[in-house]
NUVO-157039 format. One line per field, with one value per residue: residue number from 1; residue in three letters; chain; x, y, z of N, C-alpha, C in turn. Coordinates in steps of 0.02 Angstrom, whole numbers. Each point is the difference from the previous one (the first is absolute). Layout:
BEGIN
drennu <- c(NUM; ...)
kolba <- c(Ala; ...)
torba <- c(A; ...)
nX <- c(X; ...)
nY <- c(Y; ...)
nZ <- c(Z; ...)
caX <- c(X; ...)
caY <- c(Y; ...)
caZ <- c(Z; ...)
cX <- c(X; ...)
cY <- c(Y; ...)
cZ <- c(Z; ...)
! end
This chain:
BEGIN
drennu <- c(1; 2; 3; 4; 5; 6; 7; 8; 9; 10; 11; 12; 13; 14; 15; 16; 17; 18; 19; 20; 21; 22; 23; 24; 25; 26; 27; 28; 29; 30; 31; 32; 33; 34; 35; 36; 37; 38; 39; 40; 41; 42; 43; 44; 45; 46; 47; 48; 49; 50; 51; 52; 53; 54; 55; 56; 57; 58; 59; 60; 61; 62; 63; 64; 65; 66; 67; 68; 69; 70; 71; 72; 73; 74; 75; 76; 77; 78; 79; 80; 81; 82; 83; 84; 85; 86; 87; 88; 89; 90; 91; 92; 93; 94; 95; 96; 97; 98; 99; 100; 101; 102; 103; 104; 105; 106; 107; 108; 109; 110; 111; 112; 113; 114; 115; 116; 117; 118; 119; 120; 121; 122; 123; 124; 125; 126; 127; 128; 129; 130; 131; 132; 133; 134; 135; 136; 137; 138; 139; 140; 141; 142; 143; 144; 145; 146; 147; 148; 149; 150; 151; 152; 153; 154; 155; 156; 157; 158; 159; 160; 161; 162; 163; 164; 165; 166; 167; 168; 169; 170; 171; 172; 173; 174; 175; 176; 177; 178; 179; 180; 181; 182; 183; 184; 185; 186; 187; 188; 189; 190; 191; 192; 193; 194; 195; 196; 197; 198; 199; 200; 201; 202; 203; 204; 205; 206; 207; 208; 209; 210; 211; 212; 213; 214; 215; 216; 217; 218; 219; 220; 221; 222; 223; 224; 225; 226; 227; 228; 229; 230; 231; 232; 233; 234; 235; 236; 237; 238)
kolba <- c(Unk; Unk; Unk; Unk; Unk; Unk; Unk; Unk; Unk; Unk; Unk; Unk; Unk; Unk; Unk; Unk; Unk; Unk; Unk; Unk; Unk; Unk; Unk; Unk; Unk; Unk; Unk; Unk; Unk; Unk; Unk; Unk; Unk; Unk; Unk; Unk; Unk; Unk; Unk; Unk; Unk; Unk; Unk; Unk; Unk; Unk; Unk; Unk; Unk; Unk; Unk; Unk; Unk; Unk; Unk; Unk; Unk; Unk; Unk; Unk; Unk; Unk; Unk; Unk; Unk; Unk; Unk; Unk; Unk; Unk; Unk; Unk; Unk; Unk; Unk; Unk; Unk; Unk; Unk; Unk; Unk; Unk; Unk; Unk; Unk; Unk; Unk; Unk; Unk; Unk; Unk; Unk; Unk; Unk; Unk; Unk; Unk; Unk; Unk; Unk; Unk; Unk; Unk; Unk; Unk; Unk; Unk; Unk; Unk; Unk; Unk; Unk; Unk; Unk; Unk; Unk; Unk; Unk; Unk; Unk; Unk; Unk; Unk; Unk; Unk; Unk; Unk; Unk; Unk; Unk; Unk; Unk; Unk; Unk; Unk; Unk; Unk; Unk; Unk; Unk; Unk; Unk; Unk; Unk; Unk; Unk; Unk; Unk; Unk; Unk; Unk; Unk; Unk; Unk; Unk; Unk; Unk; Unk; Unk; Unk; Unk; Unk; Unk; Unk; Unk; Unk; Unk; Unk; Unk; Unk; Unk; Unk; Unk; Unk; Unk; Unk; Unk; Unk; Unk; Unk; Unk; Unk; Unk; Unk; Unk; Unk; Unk; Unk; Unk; Unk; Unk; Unk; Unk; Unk; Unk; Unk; Unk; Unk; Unk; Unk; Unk; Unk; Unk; Unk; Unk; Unk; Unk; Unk; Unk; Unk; Unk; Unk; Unk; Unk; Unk; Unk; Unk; Unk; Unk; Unk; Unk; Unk; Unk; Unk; Unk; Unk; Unk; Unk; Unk; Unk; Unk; Unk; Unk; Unk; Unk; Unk; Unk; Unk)
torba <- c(A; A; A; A; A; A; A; A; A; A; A; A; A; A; A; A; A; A; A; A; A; A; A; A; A; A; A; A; A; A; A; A; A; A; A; A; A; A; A; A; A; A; A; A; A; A; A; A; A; A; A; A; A; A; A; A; A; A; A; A; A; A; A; A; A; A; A; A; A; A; A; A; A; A; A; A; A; A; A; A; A; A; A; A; A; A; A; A; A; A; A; A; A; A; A; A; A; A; A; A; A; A; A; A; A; A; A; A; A; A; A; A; A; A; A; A; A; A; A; A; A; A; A; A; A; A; A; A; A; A; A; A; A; A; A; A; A; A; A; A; A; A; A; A; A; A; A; A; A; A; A; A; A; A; A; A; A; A; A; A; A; A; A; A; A; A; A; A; A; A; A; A; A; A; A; A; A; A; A; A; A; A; A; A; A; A; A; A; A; A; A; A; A; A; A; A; A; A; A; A; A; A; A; A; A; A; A; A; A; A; A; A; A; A; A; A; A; A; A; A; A; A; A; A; A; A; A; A; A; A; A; A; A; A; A; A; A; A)
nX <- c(-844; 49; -10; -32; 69; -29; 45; -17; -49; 82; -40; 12; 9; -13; 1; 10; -19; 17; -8; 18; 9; 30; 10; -4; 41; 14; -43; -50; -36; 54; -44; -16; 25; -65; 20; 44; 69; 16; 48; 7; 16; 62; 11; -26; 24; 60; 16; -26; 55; 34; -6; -58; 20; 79; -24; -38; 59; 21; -71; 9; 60; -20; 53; -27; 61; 56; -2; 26; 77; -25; -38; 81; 46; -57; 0; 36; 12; -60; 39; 45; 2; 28; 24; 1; 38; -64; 51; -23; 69; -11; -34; -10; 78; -15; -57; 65; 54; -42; -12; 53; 15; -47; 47; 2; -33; 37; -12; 51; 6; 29; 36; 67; -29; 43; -31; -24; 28; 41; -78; -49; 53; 43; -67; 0; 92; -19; -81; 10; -74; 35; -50; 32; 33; 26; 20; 30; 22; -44; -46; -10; -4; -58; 48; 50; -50; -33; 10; 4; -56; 13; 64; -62; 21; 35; 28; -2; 42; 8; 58; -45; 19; 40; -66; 28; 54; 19; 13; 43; 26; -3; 22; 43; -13; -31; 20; 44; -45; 15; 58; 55; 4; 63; 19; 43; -17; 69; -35; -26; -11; -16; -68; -3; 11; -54; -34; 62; -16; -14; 79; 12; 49; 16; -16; 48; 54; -67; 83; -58; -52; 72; 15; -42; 9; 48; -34; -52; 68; -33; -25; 39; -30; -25; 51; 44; -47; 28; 11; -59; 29; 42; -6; -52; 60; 45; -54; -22; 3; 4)
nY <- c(-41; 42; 15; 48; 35; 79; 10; 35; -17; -23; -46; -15; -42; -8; -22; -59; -24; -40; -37; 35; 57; -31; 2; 67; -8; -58; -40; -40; -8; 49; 17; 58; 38; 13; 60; 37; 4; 41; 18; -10; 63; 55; -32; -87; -16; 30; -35; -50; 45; 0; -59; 20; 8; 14; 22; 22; 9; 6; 55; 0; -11; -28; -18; 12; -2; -5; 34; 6; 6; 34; -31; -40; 50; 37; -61; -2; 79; -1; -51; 41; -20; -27; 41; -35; 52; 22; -34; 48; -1; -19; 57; 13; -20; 2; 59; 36; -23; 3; 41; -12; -34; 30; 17; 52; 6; 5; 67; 33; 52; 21; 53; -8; 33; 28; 60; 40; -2; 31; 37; 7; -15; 67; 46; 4; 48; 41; 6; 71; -19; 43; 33; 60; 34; 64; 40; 41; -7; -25; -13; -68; 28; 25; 19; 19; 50; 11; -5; 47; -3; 8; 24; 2; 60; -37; -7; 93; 15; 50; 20; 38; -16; 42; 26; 2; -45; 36; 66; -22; -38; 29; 27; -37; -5; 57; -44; -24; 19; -69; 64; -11; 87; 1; 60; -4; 64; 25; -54; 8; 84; 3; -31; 58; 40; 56; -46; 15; -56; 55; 1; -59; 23; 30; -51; -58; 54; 5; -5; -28; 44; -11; -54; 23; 46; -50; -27; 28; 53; -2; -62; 6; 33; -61; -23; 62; -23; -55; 57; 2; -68; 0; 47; -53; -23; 33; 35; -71; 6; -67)
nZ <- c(618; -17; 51; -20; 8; 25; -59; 36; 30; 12; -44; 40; -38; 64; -59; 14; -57; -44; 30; 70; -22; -16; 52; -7; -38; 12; -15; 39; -40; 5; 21; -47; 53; -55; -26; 42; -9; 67; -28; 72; -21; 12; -59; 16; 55; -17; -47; 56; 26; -78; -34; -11; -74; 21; 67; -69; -7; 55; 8; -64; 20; -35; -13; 56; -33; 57; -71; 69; 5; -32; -40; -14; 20; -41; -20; -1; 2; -46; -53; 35; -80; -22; -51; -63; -38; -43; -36; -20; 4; 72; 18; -74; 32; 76; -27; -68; 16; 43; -58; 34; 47; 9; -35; 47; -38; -50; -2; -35; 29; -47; 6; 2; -52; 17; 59; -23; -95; 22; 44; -68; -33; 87; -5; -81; 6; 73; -33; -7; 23; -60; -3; 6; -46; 17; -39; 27; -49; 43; -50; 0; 46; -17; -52; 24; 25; -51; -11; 79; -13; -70; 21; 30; -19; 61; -17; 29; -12; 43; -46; 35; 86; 60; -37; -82; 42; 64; -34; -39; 63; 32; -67; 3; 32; -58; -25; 64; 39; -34; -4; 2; 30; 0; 19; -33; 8; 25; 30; -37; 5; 71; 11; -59; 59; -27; 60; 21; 27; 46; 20; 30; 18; -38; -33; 24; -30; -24; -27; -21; 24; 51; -23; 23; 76; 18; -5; 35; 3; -39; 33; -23; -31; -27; 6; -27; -71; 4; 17; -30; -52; 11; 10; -53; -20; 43; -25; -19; -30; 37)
caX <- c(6; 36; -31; 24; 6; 8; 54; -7; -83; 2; -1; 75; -7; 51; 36; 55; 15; -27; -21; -54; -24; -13; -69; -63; 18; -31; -34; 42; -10; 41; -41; 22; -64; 13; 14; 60; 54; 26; 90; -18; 87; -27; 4; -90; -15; 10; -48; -70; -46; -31; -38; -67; 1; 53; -58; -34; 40; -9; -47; -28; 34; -7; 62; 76; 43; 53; 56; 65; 21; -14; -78; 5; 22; -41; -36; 57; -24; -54; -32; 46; 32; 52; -58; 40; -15; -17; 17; -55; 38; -13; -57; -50; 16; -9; -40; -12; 45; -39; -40; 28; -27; -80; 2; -38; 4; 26; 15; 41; -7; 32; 70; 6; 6; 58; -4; -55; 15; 58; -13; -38; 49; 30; -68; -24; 61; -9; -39; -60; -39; -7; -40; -7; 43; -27; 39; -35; -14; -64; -23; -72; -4; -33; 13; 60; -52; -12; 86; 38; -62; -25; 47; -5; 41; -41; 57; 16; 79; -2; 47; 1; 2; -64; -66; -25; -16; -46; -61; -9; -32; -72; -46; 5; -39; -63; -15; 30; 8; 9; 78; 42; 52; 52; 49; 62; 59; 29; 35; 3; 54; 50; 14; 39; 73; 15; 22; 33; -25; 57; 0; -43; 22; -55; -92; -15; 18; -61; 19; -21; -2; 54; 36; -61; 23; 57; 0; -40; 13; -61; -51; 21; -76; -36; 37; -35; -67; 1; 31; -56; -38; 62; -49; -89; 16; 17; -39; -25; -59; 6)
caY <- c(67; 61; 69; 66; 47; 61; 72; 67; -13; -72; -77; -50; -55; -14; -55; -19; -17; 17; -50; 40; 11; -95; -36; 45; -4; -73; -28; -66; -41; -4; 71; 84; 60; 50; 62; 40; 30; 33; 28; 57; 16; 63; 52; 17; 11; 97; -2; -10; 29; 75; -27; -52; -62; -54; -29; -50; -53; -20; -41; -53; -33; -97; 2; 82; -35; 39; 2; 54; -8; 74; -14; -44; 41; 24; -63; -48; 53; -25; -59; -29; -61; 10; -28; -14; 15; -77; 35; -22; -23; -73; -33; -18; -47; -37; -22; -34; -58; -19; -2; -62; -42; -2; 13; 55; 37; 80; 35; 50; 62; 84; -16; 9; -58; -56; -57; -45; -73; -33; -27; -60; -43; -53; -20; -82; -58; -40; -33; 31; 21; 66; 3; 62; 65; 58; 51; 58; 45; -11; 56; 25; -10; -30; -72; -16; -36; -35; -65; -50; -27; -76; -59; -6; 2; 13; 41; 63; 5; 62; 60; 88; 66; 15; -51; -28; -80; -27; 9; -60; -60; 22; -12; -72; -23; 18; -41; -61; -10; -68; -7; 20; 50; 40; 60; -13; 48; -29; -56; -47; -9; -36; -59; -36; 22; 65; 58; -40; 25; -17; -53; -44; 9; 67; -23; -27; 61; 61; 68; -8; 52; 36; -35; 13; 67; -14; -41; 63; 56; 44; 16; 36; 46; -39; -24; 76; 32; -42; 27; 8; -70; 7; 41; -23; -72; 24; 37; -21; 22; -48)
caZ <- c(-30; 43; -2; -25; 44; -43; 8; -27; -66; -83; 11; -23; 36; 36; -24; 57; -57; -64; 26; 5; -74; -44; 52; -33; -79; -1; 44; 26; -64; -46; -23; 8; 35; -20; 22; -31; 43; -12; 57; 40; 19; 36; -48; -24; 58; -2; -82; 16; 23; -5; -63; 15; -46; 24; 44; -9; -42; 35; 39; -48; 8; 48; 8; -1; 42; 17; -21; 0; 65; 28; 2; 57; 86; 12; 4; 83; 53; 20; 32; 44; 13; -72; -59; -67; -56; -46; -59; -65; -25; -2; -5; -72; -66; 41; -21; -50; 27; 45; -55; -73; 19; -2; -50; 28; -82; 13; -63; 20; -47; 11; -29; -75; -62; -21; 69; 5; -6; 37; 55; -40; -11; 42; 64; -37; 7; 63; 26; 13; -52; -12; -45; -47; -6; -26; 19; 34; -79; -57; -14; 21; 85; -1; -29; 45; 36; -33; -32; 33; 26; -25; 33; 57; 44; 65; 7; -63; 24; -71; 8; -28; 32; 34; 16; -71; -22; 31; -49; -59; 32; 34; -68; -21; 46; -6; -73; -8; 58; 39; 4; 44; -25; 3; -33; 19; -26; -47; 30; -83; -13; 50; -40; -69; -2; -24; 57; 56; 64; 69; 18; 48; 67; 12; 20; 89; 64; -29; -23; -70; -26; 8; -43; -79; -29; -25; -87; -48; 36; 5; 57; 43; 24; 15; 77; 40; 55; 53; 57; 27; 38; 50; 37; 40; 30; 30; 58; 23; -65; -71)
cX <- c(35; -52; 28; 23; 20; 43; -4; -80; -7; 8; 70; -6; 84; 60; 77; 48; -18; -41; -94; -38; -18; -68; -57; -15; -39; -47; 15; -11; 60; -47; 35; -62; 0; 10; 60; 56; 25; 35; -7; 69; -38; -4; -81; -38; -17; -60; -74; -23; -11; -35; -51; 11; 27; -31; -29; 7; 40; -22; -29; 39; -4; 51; 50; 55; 63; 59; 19; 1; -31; -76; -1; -21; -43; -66; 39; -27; -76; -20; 80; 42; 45; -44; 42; -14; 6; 9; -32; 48; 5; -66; -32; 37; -7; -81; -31; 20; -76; -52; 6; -32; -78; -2; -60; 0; 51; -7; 41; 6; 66; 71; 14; -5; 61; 25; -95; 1; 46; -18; -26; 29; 9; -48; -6; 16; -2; -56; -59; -62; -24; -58; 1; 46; -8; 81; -19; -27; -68; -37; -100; -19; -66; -17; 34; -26; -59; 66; -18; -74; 3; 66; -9; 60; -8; 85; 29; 59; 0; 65; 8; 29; -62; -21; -25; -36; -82; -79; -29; -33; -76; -45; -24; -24; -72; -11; 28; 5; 24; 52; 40; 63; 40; 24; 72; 46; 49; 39; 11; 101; 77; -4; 33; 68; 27; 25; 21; -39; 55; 15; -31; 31; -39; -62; -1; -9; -39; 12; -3; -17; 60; 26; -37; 9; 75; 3; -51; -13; -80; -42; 39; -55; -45; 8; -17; -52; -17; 15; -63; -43; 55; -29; -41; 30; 25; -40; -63; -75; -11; -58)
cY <- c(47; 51; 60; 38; 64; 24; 70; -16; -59; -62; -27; -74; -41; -75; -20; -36; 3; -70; 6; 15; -38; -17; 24; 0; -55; -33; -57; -39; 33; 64; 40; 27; 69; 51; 42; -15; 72; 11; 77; 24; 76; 68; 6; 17; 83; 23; 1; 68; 66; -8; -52; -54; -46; -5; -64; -61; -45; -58; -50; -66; -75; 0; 58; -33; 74; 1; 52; 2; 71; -23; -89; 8; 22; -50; -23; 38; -30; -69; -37; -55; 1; -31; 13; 68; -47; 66; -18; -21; -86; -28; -4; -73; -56; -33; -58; -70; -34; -14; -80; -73; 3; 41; 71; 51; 93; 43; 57; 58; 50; -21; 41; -72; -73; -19; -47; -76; -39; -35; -50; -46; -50; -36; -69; -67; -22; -46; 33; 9; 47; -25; 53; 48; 53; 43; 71; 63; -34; 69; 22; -70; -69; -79; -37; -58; -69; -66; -23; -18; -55; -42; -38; -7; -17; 67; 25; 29; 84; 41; 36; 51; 13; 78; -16; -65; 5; 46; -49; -55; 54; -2; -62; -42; 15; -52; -51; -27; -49; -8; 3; 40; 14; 39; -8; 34; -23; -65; -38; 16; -20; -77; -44; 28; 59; 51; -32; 25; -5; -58; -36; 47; 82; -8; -1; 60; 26; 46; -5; 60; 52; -14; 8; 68; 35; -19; 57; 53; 48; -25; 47; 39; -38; -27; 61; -3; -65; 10; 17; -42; 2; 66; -15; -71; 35; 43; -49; 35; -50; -43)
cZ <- c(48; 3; -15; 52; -45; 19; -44; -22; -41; 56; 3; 40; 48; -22; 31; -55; -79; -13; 9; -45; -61; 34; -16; -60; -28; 41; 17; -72; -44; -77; 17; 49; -32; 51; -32; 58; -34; 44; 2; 45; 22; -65; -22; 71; -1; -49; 21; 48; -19; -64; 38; -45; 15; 67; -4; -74; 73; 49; -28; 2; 63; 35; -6; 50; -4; -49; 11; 83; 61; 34; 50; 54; 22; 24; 69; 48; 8; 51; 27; 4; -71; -59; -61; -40; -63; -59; -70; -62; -9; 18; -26; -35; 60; -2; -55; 21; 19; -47; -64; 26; -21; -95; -14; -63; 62; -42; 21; -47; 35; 1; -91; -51; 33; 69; 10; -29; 31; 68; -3; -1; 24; 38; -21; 21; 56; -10; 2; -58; -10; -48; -43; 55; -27; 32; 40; -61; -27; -4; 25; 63; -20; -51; 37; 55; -9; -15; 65; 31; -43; -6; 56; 78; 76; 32; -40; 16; -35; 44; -44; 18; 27; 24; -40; 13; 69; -32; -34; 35; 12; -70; 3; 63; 19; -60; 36; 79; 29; -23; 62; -42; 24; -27; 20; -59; -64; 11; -78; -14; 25; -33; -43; 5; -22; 57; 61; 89; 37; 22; 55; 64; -13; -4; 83; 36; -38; -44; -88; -33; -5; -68; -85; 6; -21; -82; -34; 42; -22; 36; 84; 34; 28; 76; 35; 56; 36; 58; 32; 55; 67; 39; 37; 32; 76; 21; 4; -39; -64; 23)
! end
């Protein structure tokens, strides 16, 4: 197991790979370890400290791993040695992959109508056992809930956005505890192809979020107040 090191109050776990992470994920019998991942970058980092909720949406988290190169550095400065950002982009379909062999029931929720069947689809067409699907437009949380207890799901895949989806897991883990969750945004739709990710050479050089604010000039603000985490990274307040 990695131990937890804190940035800014938050858990982040020190991961050298995505590998790593798999390792926690599974057991040696080829089992799910319940709990949650969550990707931990400097926009929920900023978010945790002036909202107790996102705090403690958080701390709730098994698996808090480094998605984002800001919350990396901030991990290297601690424990001195070089360490992977693990992109929740590949690391939910790196899971599933890992899921097919032991035939590990999945269930997936959120997205639109026509990326959600589409993930269905293709999840089918690799191998994966989806047991039940749900789009991000349902209407009552608690049926919702219900479906995926008696699919017996051991893995819950939810993109909502965040902190919808990691609200939604914390419900759902009061009725379903012996899952394993992920929140993974809008990775469904990178998936089926509705939304192009940066390319591989702006992934290597970190500059993914540059290239997502190039392609959607309104987070412009958002990046803004990133200028914050860049402050506490440099004065050494992280």
């Amino acid at each position: 197991m990695v131990e937890v090191i804190t940035v800014a109050g938050v858990p982040v776990k020190p991961y050298r790979s995505i590998n790593d992470v798999l390792s926690e994920v599974f057991t040696e019998t080829n089992g799910v370890t319940p709990g949650v991942a969550i990707a931990i970058n400097p926009e929920k980092i900023l978010a945790s400290i002036n909202n107790s909720k996102v705090k403690e949406i958080l701390l709730d988290a098994t698996i808090p791993y480094a998605d984002g190169i800001g919350v990396v550095k901030a991990l290297e400065r601690k424990v001195n040695h070089p360490l992977c950002r693990i992109p929740g982009v590949e690391l939910w379909l790196q899971v599933l992959t890992y899921s097919i062999p032991q035939q590990i029931p999945v269930y997936i929720v959120g997205a639109k109508p026509e990326v959600s069947k589409q993930a269905h689809e293709k999840l089918l067409g690799k191998g994966v056992n989806i047991v039940g699907c749900s789009d991000g437009y349902f209407q009552d949380q608690n049926t919702l809930i219900e479906d995926i207890k008696f699919s017996k799901a051991k893995i819950v895949i939810v993109a909502l956005g965040s902190p919808k989806q990691e609200l939604f897991i914390s419900e759902c883990r009061k009725s379903i505890s012996g899952a394993f969750y992920m929140g993974v945004g809008g990775s469904f739709d990178v998936f089926v192809g509705h939304v192009k990710r940066a390319p591989e050479l702006w992934c290597k050089l970190h500059l993914e979020w540059f290239y997502r604010l190039l392609k959607e000039p309104s987070r412009v603000i958002r990046q803004v107040k990133l200028l914050k985490f860049v402050y506490l990274y440099f004065s050494n307040r992280l």
